[in-house]
C-alpha positions in Angstrom: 12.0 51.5 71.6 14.9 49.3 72.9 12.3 47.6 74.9 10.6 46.7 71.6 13.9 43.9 71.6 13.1 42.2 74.8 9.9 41.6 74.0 11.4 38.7 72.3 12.0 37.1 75.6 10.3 33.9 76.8 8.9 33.7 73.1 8.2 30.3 72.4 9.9 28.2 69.3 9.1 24.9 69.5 9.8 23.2 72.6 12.4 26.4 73.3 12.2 29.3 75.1 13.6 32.1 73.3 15.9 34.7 75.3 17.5 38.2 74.6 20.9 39.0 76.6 23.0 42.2 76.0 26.6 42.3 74.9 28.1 45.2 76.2 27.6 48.7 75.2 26.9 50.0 71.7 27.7 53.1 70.1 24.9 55.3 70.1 22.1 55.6 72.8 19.6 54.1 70.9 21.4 50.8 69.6 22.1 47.8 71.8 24.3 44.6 70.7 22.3 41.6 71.5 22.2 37.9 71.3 19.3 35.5 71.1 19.3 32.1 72.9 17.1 29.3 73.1 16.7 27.8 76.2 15.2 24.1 76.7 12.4 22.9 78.8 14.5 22.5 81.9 15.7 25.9 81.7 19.4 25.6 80.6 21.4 27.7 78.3 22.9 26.7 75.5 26.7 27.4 75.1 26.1 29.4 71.8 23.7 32.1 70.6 21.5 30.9 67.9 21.9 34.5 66.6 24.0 38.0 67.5 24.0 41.7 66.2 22.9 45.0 66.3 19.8 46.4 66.8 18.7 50.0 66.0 15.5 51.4 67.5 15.4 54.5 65.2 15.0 58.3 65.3 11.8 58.8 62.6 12.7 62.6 63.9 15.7 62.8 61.5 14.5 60.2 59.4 16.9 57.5 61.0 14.9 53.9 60.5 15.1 51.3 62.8 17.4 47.8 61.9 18.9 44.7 62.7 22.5 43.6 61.3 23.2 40.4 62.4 24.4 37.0 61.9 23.5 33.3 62.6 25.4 30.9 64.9 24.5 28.2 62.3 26.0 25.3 64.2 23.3 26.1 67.3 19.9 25.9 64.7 18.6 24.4 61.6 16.7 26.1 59.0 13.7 25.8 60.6 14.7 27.1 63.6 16.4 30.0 61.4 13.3 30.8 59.3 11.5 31.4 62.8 14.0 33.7 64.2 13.8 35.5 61.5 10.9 35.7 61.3 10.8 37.3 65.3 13.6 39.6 64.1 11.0 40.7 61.1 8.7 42.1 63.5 10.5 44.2 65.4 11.3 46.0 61.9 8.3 48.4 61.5 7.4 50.0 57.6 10.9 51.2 56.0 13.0 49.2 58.4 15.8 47.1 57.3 17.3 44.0 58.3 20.5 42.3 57.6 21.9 39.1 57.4 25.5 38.3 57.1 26.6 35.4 54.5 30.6 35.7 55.7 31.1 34.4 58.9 35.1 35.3 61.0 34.7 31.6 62.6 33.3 28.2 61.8 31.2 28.6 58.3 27.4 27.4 58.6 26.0 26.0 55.6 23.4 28.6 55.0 26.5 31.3 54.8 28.3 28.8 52.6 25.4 28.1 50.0 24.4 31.9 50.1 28.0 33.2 49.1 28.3 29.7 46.2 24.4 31.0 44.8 25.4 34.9 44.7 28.6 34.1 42.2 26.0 31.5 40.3 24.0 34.9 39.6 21.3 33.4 42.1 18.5 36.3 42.3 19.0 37.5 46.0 16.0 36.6 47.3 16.3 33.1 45.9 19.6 32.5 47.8 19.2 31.0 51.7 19.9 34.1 53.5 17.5 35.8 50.8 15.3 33.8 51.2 15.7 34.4 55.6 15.0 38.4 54.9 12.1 37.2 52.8 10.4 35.2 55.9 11.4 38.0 58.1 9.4 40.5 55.6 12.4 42.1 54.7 12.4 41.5 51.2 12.0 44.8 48.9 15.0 46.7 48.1 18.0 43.9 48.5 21.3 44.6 48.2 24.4 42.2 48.3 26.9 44.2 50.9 30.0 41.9 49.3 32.7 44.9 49.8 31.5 46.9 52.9 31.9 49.9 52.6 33.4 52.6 55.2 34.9 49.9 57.6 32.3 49.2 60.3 30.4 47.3 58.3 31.5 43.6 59.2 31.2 40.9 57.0 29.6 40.4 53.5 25.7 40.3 54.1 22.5 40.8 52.2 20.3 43.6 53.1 16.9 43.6 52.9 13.9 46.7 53.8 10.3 46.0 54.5 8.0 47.3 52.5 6.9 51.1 53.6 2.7 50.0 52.6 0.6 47.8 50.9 0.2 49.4 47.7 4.5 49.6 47.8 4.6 45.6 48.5 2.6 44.9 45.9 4.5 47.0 43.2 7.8 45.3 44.2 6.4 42.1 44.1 5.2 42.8 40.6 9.5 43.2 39.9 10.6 40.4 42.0 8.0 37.9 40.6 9.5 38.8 36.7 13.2 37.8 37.7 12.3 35.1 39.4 10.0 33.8 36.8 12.8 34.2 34.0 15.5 32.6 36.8 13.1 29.2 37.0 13.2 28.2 33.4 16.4 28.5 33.9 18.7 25.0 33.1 19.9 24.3 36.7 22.9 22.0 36.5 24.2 22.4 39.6 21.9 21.1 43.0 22.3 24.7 44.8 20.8 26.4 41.4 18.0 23.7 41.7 17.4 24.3 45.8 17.5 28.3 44.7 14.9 27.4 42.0 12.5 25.4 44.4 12.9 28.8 46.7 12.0 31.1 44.0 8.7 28.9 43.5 7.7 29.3 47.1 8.1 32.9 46.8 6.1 33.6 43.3 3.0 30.8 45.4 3.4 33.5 48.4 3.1 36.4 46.0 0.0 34.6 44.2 -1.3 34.0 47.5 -4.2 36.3 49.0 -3.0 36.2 52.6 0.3 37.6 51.7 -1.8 40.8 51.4 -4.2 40.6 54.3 
């Protein structure tokens, strides 16, 4: 199942080449800390990552799920490039999984972390915050939870979690939730410009919901 994370490698986004490289050992047998770079056309690597964490290939045996925890290197991407590597991350996550995304950062702050942490003590919904709205590209989008005191102390920084959907039929029913917050969170009055970005967000989702290929 570890192998399931290289097949990331030579993945192409845009005119990059997307590579996996370990970072030493992990703790258990069946995790491995990892970093994702995106090489250019000649070949060269970039200084920084675009993204680092921890991947868990997962032991449905004891009922263990597989997940990613993880961060961006904001200064190496912009949110396109973000919303496609989560979206790479996504599918390694099979039905159940869970994903997360950190919105604290222990060195220079990116502006996705920044906005993400100002939206969540606006009462932004989750989802409708940027790193919310990352887990929602990934698939990752049922079941958020805002991880702002970690608990248990090998947790890292603040992040949002978020699980895929275990079906169809369980998709569509949290969907149903989602869209009703987020339809009372738009008519909200937005004074403030991250409350109106969060807002626009929020509308993308409810179109996707609406949307028949969100459940082909």
């Amino acid at each position: 199942m570890l192998a399931l994370l290289d097949s990331l490698n030579d993945q192409m986004i845009g005119a990059y080449t997307l590579r996996v490289e370990t970072l030493g050992r992990a703790r258990f047998f069946d995790q491995r800390h990892f970093a994702l770079y995106l090489f250019d056309a000649d070949g060269h690597r970039p200084a920084a990552p675009v993204f680092y964490g921890l991947y868990n290939a997962g032991r449905p045996s004891i009922h263990v799920p597989t997940w990613i925890d993880g961060e961006f290197v904001e200064q190496a991407l912009d949110l396109i490039i973000a919303e496609e590597i989560a979206r790479r991350l996504g599918a390694l996550i099979p039905p159940g999984g869970r994903l997360w995304f950190a919105y604290e950062t222990f060195g220079d702050e990116g502006e996705l972390a920044r906005e993400t942490r100002i939206a969540l003590a606006a009462r932004v919904p989750l989802i409708a915050t940027p790193m919310g709205w990352l887990l929602f590209q990934a698939g990752c989008w049922t079941g958020m939870r805002d991880w702002d005191i970690p608990e248990g102390g090998r947790e890292g920084p603040r992040k949002l979690q978020g699980n895929k959907p275990v079906n169809r039929d369980d998709a569509r029913w949290r969907a149903t939730e989602i869209s009703a917050i987020l339809k009372r969170f738009i008519v909200q009055e937005a004074d403030a410009e991250i409350s109106r970005r969060a807002q626009r967000r929020a509308r993308k989702i409810l179109q996707a919901f609406e949307s028949t290929e969100m459940w082909q």
